[in-house]
Every structure is written in C-alpha cells, then in structure tokens.
Backbone bond lengths (Angstrom), bond angles and torsions (degrees), N, CA, C in turn:
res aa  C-N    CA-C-N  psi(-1)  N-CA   C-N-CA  omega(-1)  CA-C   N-CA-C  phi
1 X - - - 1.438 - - 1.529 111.21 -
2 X 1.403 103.69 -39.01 1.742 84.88 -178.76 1.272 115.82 -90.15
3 X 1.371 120.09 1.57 1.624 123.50 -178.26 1.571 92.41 -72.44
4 X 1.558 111.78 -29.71 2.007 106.46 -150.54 1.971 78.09 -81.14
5 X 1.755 115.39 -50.31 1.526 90.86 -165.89 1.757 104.22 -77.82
6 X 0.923 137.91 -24.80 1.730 108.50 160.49 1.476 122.14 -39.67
7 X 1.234 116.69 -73.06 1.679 125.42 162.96 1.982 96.01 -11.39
8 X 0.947 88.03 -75.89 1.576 92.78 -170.11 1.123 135.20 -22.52
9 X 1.964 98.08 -74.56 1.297 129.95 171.16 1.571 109.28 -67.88
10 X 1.565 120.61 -26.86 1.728 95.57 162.90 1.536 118.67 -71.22
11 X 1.212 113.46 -31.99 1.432 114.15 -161.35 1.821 101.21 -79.20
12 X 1.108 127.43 -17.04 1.546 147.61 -179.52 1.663 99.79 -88.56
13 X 1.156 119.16 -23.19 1.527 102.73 -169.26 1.875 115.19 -128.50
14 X 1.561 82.84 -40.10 2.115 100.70 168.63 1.689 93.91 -34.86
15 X 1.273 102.35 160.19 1.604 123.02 166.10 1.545 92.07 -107.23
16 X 1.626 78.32 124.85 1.770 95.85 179.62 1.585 94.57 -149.57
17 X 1.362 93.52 156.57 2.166 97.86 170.51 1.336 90.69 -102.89
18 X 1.274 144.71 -64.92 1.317 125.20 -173.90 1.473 100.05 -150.40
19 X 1.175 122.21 -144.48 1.495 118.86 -139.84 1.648 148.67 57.68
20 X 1.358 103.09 40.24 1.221 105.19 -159.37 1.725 103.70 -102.48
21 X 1.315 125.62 135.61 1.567 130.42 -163.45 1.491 114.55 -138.36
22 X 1.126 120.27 131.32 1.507 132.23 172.98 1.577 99.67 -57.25
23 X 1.258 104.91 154.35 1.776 116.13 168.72 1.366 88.96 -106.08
24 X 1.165 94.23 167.97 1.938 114.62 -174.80 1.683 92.04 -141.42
25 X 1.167 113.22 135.49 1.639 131.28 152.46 1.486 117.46 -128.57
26 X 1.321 86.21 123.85 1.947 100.49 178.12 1.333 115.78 -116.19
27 X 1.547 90.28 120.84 1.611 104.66 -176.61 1.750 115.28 -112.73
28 X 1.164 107.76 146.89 1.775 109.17 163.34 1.516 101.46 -52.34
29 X 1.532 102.12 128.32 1.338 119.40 158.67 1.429 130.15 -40.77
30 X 1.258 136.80 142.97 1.123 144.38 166.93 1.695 109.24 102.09
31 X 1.506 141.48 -123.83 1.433 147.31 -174.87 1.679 103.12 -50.97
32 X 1.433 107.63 -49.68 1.412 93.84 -161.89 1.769 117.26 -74.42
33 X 1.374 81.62 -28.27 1.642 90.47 174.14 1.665 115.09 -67.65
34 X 1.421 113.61 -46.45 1.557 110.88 145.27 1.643 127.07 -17.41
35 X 1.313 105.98 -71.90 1.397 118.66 -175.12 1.415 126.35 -58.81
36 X 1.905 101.58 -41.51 1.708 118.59 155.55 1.478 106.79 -23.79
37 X 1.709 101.45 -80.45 1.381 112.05 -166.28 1.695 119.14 -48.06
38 X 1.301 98.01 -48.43 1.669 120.32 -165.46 2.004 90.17 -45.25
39 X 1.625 95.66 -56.82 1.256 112.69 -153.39 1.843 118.54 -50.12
40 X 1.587 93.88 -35.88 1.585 136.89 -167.14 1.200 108.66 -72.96
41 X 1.745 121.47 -44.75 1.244 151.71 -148.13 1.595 113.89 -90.06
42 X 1.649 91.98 -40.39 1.412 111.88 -172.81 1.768 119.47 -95.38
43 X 1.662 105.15 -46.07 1.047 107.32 -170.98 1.919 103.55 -90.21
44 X 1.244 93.33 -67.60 1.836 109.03 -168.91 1.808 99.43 -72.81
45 X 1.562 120.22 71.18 1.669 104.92 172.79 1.543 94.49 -101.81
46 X 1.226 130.79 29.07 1.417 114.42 148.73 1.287 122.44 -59.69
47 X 1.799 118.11 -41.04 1.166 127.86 162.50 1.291 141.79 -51.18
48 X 0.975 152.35 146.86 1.576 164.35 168.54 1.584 95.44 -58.99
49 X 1.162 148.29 125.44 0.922 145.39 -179.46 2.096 107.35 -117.27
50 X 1.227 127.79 103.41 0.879 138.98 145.67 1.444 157.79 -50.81
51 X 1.396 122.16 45.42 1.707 121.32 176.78 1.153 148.06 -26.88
52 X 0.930 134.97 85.39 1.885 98.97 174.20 1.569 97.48 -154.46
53 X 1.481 77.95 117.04 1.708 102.79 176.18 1.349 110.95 -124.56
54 X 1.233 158.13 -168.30 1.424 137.52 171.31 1.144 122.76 20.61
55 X 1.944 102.82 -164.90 1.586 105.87 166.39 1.151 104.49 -126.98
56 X 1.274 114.19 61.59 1.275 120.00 166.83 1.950 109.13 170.86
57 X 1.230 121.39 130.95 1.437 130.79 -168.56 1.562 107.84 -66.17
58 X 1.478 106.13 131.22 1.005 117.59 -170.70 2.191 114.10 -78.88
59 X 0.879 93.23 -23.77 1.955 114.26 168.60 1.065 101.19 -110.09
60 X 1.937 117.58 163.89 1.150 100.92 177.45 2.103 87.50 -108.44
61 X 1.045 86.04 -0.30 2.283 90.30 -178.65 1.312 93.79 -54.16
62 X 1.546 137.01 -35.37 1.764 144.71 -143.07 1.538 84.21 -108.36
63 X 1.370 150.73 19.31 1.410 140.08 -164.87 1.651 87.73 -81.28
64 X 1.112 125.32 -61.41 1.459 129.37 -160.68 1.561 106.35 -63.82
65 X 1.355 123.07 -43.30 1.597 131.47 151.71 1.095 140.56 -35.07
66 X 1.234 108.91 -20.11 1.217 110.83 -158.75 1.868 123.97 -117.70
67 X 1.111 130.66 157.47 1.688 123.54 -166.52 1.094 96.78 -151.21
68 X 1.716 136.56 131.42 1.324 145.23 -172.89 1.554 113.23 -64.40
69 X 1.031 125.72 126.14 1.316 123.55 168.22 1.743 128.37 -1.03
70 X 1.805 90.68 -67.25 1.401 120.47 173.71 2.126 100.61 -50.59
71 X 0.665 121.90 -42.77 1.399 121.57 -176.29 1.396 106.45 -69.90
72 X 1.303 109.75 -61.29 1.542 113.00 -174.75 1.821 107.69 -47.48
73 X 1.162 99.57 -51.32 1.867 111.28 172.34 1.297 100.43 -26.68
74 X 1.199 101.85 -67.75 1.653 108.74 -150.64 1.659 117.08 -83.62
75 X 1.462 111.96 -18.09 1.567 129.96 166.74 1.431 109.41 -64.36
76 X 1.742 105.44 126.49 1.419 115.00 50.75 2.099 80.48 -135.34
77 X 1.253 117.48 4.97 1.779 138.08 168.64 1.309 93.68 -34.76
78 X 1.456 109.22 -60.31 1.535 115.57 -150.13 1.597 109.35 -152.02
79 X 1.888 109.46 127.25 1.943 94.77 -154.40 1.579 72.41 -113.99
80 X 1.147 120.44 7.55 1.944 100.14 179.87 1.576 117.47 -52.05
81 X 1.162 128.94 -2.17 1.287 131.83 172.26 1.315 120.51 -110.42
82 X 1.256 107.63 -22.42 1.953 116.56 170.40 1.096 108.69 -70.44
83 X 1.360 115.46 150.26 1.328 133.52 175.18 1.433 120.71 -69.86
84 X 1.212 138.48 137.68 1.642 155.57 -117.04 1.406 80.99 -96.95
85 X 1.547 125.02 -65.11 1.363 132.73 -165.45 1.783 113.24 -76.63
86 X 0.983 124.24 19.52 1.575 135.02 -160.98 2.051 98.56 -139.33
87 X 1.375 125.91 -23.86 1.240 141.42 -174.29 1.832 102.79 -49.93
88 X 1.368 116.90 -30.56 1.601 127.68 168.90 1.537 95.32 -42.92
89 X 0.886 125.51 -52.45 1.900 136.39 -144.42 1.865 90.41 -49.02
90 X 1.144 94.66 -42.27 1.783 91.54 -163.12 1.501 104.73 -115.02
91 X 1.357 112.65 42.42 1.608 121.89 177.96 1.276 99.70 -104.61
92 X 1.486 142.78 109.63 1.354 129.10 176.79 1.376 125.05 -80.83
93 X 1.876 103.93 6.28 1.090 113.10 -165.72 1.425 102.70 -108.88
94 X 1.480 124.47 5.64 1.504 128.17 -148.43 1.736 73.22 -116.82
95 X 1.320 116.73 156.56 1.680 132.79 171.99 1.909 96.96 -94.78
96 X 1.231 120.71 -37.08 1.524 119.15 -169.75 1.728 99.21 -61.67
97 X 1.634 110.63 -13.91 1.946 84.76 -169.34 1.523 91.02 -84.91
98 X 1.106 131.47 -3.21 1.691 128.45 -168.51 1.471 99.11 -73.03
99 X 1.390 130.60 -51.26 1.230 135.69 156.57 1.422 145.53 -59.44
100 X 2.095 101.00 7.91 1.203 76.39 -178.56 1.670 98.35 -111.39
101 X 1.338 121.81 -174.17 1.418 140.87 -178.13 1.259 106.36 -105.19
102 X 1.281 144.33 126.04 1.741 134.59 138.38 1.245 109.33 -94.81
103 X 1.465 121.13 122.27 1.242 150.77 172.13 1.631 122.42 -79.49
104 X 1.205 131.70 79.96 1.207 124.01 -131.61 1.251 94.99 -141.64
105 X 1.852 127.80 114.86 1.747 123.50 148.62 1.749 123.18 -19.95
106 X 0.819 114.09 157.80 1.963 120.12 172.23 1.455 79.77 -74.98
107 X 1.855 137.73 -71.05 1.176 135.41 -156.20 1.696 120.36 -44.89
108 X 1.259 107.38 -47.08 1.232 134.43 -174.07 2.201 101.92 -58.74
109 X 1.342 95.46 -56.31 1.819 108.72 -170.71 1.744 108.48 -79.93
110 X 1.658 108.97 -23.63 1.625 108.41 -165.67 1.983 90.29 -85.94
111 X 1.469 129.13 4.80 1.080 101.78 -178.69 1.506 94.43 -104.32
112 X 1.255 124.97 -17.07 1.555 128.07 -170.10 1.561 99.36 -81.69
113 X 1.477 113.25 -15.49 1.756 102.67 -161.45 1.491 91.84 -119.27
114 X 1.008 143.22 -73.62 1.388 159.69 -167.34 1.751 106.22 -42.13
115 X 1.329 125.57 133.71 1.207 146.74 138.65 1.294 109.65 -91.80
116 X 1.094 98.98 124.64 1.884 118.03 154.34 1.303 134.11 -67.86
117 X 0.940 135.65 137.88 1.447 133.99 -166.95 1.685 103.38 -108.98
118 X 1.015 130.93 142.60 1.510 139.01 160.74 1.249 144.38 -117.26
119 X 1.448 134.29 107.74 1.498 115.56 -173.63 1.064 103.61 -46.16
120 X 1.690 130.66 168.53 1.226 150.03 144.57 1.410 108.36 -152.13
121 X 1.630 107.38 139.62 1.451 106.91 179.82 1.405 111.07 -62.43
122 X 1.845 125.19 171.91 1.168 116.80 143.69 1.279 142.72 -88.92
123 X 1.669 90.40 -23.25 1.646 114.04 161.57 1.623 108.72 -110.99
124 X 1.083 109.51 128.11 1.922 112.34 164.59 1.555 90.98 -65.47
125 X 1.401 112.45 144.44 1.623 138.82 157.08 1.770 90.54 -71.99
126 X 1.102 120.50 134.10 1.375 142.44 168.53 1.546 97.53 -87.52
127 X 1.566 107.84 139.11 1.509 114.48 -171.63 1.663 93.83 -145.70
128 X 1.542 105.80 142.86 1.336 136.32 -166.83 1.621 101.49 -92.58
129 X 1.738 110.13 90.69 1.484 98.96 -170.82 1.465 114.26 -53.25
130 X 1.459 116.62 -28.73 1.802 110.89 -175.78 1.406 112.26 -65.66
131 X 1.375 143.46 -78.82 1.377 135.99 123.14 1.192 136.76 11.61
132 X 1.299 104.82 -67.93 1.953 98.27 175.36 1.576 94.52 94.01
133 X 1.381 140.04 -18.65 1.340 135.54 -175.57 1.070 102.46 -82.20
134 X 1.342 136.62 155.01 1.836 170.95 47.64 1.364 94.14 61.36
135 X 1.362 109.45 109.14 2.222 125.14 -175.93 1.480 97.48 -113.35
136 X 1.507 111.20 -33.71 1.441 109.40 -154.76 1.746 108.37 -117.82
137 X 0.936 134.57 157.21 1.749 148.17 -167.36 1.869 93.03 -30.07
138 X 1.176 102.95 125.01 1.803 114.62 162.49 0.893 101.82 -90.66
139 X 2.089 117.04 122.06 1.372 120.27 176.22 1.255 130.00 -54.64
140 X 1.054 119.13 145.06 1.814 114.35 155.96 0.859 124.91 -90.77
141 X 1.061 98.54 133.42 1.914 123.41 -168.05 1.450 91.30 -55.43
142 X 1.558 137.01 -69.90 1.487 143.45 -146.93 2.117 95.15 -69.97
143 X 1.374 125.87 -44.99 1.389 133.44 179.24 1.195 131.02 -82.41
144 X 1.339 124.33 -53.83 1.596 146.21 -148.90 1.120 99.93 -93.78
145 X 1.717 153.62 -5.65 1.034 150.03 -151.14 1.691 111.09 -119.57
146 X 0.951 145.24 160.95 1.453 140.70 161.19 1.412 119.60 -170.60
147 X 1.180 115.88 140.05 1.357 141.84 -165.12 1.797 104.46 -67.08
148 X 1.240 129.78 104.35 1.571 111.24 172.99 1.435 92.16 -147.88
149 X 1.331 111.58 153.38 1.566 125.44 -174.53 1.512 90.22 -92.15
150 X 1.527 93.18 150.98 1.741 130.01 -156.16 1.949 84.60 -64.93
C-alpha cells in the first residue's frame, strides 16, 4: 500500500512535462480482489481508484469507479467503450493518470494481454473418406508440429 501511494504522490507532485501513467494491479478473482478494492477505497482515496471486474459493478458506492470488463479489454487501442469522464487515464500529458489505480481480475487483463499459441500440423495426415483410416505420413509429435497464432 504505501509503495502504490508513493507511486502516486511522486507522479502528482515530481516536475515532469508529460509522461504521466496509471498503475495497474492484478488480482485473483473473487475475495482478494474484494479486499484490493475495499483496501484502496478506504485507506489510499488520494488515488483515483479504478474497477473493472464484470460488466457491470458489483456496489453501487464503486458506480463512478468503475469500467466494464469489455472496455478494459480493449483499452488503451480503443476508448469507445470507456467512460467520457475516465478518458484522462491514458493522457500522458494529464498529472490525474499518475494517480490513478486499475483494479483489475488476472481473467479480465490475460484476455487484453495474452496471445495464444496453437498446434497446427505441417503436413495434414491424408484420410480415406470410405474407411476413415490414415493413407498418408502420421505426424511426429517431436517434428511435424508448430506453434503459430490463430
């Protein structure tokens, strides 16, 4: 907690021309992510406090806090889903994004950050529609396989 309000209060007070950036904390879903907020909410409200868990706020006290899942995904690429009054967050020129927090699930951030990887053969196995059996080379697991995004 006091590392997040230092972060804060330097980036709110340092002489800077611009560069100014939200912190992000990612928590396991459910209690702890609770406790994040609770913790954030209660003690450190110097900060901007940032939500987004679902698509839709779980309190209605967090209404002003809060940004739908679907938004957070798609931020900071694309703000057509962020809220009009929250658009500071990704201004590097604004001092308020230095202060703010995003409060964010692993579930919620691993779809905005993460690529997936996929087997795909290099050769298709040729298959005998009458039969249904394997005519042509059975891959090898250790060669024939390779990693390429969908």
């Amino acid at each position: 907690m006091a590392s997040l309000l230092f972060a804060g209060q330097y980036g709110k007070y340092a002489d800077h021309t611009a560069g100014y950036r939200p912190m992000c904390i990612i928590v396991p879903n459910g209690a702890v992510f609770g406790q994040w907020v609770d913790a954030i909410w209660m003690r450190l409200r110097d900060l901007h406090l940032i939500i987004s868990n679902d698509d839709k706020p779980s309190e209605t006290k967090f209404l002003n806090n809060w940004v739908s899942s679907t938004a957070m995904r798609e931020a900071p690429k694309s703000l057509d889903n962020w809220p009009e009054r929250l658009k500071y967050d990704f201004d590097t020129k604004d001092p308020r994004a230095a202060m703010t927090v995003f409060v964010t699930p692993y579930d919620t951030h691993k779809d905005r950050t993460v690529d997936t990887a996929y087997k795909i053969p290099h050769h298709k196995p040729l298959q005998n529609d009458i039969l249904g059996t394997i005519v042509g080379p059975i891959p090898n697991a250790n060669r024939d396989w390779a990693i390429e995004d969908p």
